[in-house]
C-alpha positions in Angstrom: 80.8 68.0 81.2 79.7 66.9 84.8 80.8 63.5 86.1 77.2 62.3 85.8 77.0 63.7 82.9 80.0 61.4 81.5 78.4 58.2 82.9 75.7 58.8 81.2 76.9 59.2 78.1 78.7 55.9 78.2 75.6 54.2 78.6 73.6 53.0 75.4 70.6 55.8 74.2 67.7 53.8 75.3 69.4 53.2 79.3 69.9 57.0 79.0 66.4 58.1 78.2 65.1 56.0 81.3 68.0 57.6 83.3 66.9 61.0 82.2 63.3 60.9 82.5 63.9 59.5 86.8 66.3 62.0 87.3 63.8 64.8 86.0 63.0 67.6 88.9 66.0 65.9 90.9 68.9 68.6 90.1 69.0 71.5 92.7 70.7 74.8 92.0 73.0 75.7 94.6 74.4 78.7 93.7 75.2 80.7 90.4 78.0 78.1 88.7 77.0 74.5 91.1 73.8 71.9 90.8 73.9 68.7 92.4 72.3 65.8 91.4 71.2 62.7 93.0 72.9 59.4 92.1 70.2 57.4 90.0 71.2 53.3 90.7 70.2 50.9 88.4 69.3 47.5 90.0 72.8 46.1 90.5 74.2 49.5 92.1 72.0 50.1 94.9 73.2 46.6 96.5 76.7 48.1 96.2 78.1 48.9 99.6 78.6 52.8 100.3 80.3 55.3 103.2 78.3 56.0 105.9 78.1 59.6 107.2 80.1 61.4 109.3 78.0 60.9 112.2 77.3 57.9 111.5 81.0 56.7 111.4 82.2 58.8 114.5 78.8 56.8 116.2 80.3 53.3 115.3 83.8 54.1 116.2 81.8 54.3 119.1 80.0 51.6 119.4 83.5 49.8 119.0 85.1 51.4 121.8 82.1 50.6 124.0 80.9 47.4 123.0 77.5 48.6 122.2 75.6 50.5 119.1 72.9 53.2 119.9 69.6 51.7 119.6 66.2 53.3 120.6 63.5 51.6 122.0 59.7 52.5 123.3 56.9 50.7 124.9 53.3 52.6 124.1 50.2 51.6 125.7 47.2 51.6 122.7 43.5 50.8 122.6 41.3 50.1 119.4 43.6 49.4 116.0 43.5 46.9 113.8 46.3 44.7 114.2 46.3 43.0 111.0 46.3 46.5 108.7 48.8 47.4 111.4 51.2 45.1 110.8 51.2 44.8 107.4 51.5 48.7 106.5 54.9 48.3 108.2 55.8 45.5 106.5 55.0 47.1 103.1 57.0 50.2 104.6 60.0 48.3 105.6 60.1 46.6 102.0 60.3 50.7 100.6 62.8 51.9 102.9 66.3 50.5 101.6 67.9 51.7 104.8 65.6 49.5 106.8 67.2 46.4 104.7 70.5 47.8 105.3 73.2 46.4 107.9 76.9 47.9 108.3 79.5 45.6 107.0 83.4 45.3 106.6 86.3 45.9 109.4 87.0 48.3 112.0 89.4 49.9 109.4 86.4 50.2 106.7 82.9 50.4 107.6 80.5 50.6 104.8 76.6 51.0 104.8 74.8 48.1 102.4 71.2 47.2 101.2 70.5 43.7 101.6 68.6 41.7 98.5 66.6 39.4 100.4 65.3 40.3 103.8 63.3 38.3 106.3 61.7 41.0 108.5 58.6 40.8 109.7 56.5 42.5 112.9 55.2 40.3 115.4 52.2 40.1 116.8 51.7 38.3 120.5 48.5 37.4 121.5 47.8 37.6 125.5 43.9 38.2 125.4 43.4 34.5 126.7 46.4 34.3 129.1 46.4 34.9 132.8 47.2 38.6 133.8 50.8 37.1 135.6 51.5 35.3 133.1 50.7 38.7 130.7 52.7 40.6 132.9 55.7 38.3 132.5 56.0 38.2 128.8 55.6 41.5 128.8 58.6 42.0 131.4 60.4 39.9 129.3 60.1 41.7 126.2 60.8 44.7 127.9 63.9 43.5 129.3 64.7 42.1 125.7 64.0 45.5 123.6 66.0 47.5 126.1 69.1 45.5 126.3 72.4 47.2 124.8 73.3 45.5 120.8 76.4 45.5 119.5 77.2 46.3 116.2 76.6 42.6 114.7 73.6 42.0 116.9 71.3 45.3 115.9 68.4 45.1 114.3 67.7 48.1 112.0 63.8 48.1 113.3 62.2 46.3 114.8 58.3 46.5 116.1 56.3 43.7 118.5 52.4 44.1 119.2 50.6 42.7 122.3 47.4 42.2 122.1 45.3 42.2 125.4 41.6 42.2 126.7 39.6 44.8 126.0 41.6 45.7 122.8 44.1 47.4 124.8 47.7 46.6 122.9 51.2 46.8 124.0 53.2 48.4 121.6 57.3 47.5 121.4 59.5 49.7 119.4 63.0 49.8 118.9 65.6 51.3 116.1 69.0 51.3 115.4 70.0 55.1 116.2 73.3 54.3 113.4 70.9 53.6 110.9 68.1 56.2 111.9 67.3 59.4 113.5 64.6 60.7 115.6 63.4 62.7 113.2 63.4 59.5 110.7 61.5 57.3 113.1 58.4 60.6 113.3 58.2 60.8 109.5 58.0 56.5 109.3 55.2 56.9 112.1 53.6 59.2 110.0 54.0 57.5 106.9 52.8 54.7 108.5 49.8 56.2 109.7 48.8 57.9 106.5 48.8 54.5 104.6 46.9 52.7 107.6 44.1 55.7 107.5 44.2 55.4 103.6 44.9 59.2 102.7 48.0 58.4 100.8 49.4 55.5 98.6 53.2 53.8 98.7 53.8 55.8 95.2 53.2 59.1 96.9 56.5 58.7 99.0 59.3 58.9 96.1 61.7 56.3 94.8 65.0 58.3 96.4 67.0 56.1 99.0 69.7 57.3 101.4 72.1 55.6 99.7 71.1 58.7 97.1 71.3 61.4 99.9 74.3 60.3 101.2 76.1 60.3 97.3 74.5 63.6 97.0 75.8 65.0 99.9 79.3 63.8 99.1 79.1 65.3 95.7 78.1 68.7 97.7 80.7 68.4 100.2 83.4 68.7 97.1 81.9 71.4 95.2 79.6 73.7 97.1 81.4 76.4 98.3 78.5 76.5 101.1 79.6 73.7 102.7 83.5 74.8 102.5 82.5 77.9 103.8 81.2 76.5 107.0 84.1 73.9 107.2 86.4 76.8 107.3 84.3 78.9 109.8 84.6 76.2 111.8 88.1 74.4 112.0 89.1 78.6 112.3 86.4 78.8 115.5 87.9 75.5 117.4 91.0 77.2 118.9 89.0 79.8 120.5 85.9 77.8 121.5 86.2 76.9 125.2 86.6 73.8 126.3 83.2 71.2 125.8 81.6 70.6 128.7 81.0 66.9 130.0 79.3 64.5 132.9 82.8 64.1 134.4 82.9 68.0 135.1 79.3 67.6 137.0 80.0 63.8 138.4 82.1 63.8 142.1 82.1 60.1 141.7 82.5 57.5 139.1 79.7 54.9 139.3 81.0 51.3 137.8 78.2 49.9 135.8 78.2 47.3 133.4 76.0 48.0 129.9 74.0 45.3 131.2 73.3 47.0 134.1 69.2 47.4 134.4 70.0 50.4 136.2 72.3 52.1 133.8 70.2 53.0 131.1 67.0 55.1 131.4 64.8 57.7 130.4 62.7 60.4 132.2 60.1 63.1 130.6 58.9 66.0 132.6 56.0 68.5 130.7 55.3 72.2 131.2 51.5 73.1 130.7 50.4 74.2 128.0 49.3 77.6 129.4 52.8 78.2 131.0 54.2 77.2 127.7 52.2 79.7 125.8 53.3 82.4 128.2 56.9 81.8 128.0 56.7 81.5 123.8 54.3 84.8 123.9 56.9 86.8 126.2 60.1 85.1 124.6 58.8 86.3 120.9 58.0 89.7 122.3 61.8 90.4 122.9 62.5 88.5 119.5 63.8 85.4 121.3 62.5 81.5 120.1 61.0 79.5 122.9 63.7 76.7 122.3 66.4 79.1 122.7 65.1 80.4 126.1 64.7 76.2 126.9 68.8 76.4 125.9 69.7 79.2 127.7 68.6 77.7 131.0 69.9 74.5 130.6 73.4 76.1 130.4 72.6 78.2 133.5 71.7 74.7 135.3 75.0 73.0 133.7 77.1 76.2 134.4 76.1 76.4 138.4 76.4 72.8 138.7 79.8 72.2 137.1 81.3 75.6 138.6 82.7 76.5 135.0 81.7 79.6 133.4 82.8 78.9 130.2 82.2 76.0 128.0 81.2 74.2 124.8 78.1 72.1 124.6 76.9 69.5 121.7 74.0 70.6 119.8 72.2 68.2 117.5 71.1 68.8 114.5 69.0 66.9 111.8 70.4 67.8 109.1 68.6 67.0 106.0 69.6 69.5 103.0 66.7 70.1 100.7 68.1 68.5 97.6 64.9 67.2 96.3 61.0 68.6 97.2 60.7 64.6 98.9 63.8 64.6 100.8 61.9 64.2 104.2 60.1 60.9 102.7 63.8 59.9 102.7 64.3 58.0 105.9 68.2 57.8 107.4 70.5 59.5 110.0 70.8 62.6 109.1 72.4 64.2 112.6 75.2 66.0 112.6 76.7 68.1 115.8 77.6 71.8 116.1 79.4 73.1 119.1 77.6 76.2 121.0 79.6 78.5 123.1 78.6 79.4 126.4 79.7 82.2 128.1 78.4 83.4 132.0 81.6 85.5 133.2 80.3 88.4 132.2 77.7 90.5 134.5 73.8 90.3 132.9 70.3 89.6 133.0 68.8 87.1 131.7 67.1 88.5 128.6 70.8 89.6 127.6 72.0 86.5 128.0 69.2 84.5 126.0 69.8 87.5 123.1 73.7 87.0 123.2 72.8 83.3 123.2 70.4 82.9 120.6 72.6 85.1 118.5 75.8 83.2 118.4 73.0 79.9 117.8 72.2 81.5 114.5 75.3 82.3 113.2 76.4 78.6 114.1 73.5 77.2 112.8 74.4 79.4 109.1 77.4 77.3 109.2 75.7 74.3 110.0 76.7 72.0 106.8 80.1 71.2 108.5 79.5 68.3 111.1 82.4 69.5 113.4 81.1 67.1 116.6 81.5 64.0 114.4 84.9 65.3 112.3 86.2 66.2 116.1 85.5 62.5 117.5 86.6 60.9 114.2 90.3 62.5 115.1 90.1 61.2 118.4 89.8 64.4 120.0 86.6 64.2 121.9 86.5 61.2 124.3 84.5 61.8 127.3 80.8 61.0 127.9 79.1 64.4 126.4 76.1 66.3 127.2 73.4 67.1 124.1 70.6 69.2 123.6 68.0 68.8 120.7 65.4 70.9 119.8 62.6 69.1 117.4 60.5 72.3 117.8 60.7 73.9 114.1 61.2 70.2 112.7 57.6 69.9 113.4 56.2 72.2 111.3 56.6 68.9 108.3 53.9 67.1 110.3 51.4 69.8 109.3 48.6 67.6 108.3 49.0 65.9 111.4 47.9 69.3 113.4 50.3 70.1 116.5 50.8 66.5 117.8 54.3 64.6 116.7 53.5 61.5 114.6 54.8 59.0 117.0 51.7 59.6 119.5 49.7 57.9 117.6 51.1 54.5 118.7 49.9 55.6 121.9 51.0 56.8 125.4 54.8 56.0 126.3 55.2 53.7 129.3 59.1 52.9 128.8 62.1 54.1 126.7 65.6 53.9 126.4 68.2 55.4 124.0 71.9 53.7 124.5 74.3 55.7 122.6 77.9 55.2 123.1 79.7 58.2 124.3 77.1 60.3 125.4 75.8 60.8 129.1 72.6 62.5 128.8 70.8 64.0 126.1 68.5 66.8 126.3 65.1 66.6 123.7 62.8 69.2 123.6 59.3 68.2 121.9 56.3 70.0 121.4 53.2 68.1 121.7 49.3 69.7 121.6 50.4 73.0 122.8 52.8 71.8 126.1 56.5 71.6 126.4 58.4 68.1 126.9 61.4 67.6 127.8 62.5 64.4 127.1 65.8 63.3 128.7 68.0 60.1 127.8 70.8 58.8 130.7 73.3 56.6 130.8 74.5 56.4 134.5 77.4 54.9 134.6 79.9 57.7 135.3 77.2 59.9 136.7 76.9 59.2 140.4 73.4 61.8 141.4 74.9 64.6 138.6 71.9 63.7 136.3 69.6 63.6 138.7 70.4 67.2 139.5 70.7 68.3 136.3 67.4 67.0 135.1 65.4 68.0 138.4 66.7 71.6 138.6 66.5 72.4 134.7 62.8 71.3 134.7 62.4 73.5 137.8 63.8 76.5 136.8 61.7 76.4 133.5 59.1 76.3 135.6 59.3 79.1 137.3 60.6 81.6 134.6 57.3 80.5 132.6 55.2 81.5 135.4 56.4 85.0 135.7 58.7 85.2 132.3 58.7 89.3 132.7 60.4 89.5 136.3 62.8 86.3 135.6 63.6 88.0 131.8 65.0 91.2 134.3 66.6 89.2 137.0 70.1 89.5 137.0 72.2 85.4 136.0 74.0 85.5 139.9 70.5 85.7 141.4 69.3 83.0 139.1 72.6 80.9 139.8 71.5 81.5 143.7 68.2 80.6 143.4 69.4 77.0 141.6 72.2 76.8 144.4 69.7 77.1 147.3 67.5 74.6 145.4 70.3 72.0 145.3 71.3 72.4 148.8 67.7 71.4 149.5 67.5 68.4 147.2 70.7 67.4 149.0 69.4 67.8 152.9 66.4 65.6 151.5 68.8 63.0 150.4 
């Protein structure tokens, strides 16, 4: 008899046939002798306080260190919505989510994750239709400044939204989230929620009852018994010895810049785009040689990190949401589902660059197989990962769960970004790769206080050499990596002499 199993018979018949009949369609078969099933709370339980994630306690020992949480904020420019529906689809979204009612609590010894009974939050709307244009621009400078300062722990808000309304129904729209609580990919499937209820094509009903406080006892239940998730453990803590070392801003950075987190010039965030028609032609001839588009994105990042850094072999975060498909509406589920798998990188040996993207994309699989074991977040959690790291994210295939929204990620429909931040403790600059109507962004999150002009570089050159292997993907595919490394070199000497 299963553990849930014994609960439930402990329980009087009538509690058990309710328990029974919500639990229906939840178990998942895992392999031949395993199911998991999802922790069904009755009212009192799901105010019970629960562990947070890996990555979610590795992020707030973190945040602890640093004095500040990661937090995610956004300022879109919109025109023609209807405030009113606006703001209240949220606010019966934010009364469904129980992780957007939910605020750490405990010590720095014991950090637990708990839904609060009562909460207060509401959007807010500010109206600046009647207001003088400097005085519209100051509020809106002020809110700015106010959605993009650092939060620690105690001060975060789990989400938060404010909506400006000016002339000519243009809006200002402010969002921000706490990254501990939520991912990315959390904050696309709310916008798309969102926008669904707004437009009318679905009801509250159709999103599922689960919470993450189920996901989360589901995945601990799977961590103990699936032999999945000890297999990649084991791959894993038996790969760490040989993996070279990771890679980080201080092996880029010749000089330490002293910043304070409330530096305005610490934080920021940059996006560069590749046309849609070079795009195409990098996917078309990347998928001729059996190679992904994202992979080939990869693969010259670490070329640009590699010449850069002068190191030829290294480990580099990649981030992964990681939501395991234990029930068909585990992506109405909203929560932080990253995790962290550490890719090996490896230039000393003499090839072109279609042989390197192969022997790159390769080992990418293999890790991502294995993919069940967060080994960033274990490593941090035992102290042994310290530095400010470097991540690359791909949302590329994550995409293809925003179907009925055709080929444009959910949170464009609040409208064209004007400002963003993402402060997340730890990390020096994150890599995002999006795709959006057919083009390429890269969407690229700093924190520059160790990085002196190192980001800068890294940024300007990656986006550059993109570039020019999408415009002639068949001659750079054949060119050996030391002329590629030369080509970058003479580029930086150039950026430099223009400094």
């Amino acid at each position: 008899m299963s553990d849930l199993e014994k609960m439930l018979s402990r329980l009087s018949p009538a509690k058990q046939a309710i328990l029974r009949k919500r639990m229906k369609g939840k178990a998942v078969e895992l392999d031949d002798q395993q199911s998991v099933q999802t922790l069904v709370q009755t009212p009192n339980e799901q105010y019970v306080p629960y562990q947070p994630r890996a990555f979610q306690q590795a992020q707030l020992a973190a945040a602890t260190e640093h004095g500040f949480c990661a937090w995610f904020y956004m300022e879109t420019h919109r025109v023609g919505l209807d405030v009113s529906l606006f703001t209240q689809t949220i606010q019966v979204l934010v009364n469904h989510h129980a992780i957007l009612q939910s605020r750490f609590v405990g010590d720095e010894s014991e950090i637990c994750l708990k839904q609060d009974k009562i909460t207060d939050w509401q959007a807010q709307v500010i109206d600046l239709r009647t207001v003088s244009a400097h005085d519209a621009s100051a509020q809106l400078a002020a809110l700015r400044e106010a959605f993009r300062r650092p939060r620690t722990i105690k001060e975060s808000e789990s989400f938060k939204i404010t909506v400006c309304q000016l002339p000519n129904e243009e809006l200002r729209i402010f969002l921000g989230a706490d990254l501990t609580l939520l991912d990315l990919v959390s904050v696309e499937f709310l916008a798309l929620q969102w926008r669904q209820l707004y437009e009318g094509r679905k009801v509250l009903t159709d999103f599922g009852a689960l919470t993450f406080r189920d996901y989360s006892h589901t995945e601990r239940v799977f961590q103990e018994s699936s032999r999945q998730w000890s297999t990649s453990k084991d791959y894993w803590l038996s790969k760490l010895d040989e993996l070279p070392r990771i890679l980080t801003v201080d092996d880029i950075a010749e000089n330490s810049q002293k910043l304070d987190i409330f530096d305005d010039q610490r934080f920021d965030y940059r996006v560069d785009l590749l046309p849609k028609s070079l795009w195409t032609k990098l996917k078309r001839y990347a998928s001729e040689q059996k190679l992904t588009g994202s992979m080939v994105v990869y693969s010259l990042f670490t070329l640009v990190l590699s010449e850069l850094s002068k190191i030829r072999r290294f480990s580099l975060e990649m981030r992964l949401f990681n939501r395991i498909s234990f029930d068909t509406k585990v992506n109405d589920i909203l929560g932080q589902y990253s995790s962290g798998i550490l890719s090996s990188v490896d230039l000393s040996r003499q090839q072109n660059l279609q042989a390197y993207c192969r022997a790159i994309e390769s080992q990418t699989w293999t890790d991502l197989d294995n993919g069940f074991y967060d080994v960033v977040s274990e490593q941090a959690l035992s102290g042994k990962q310290k530095k400010p790291g470097i991540v690359f994210t791909s949302t590329i295939s994550r995409y293809n769960e925003f179907v009925e929204e055709g080929s444009i990620p959910p949170m464009k429909w609040f409208g064209a970004m004007q400002d963003g931040v993402a402060h997340v403790p730890n990390q020096a600059l994150e890599l995002l790769i999006v795709e959006n109507d057919g083009m390429l962004e890269l969407h690229w999150f700093c924190d520059y206080s160790r990085s002196g002009n190192a980001l800068t570089s890294i940024m300007q050159q990656t986006e550059q050499l993109i570039l020019r292997v999408a415009q002639d993907p068949a001659f750079a595919f054949d060119t050996p990596l030391n002329d590629l490394q030369r080509i970058l070199r003479e580029s930086n000497q150039l950026m430099e002499s223009a400094i």
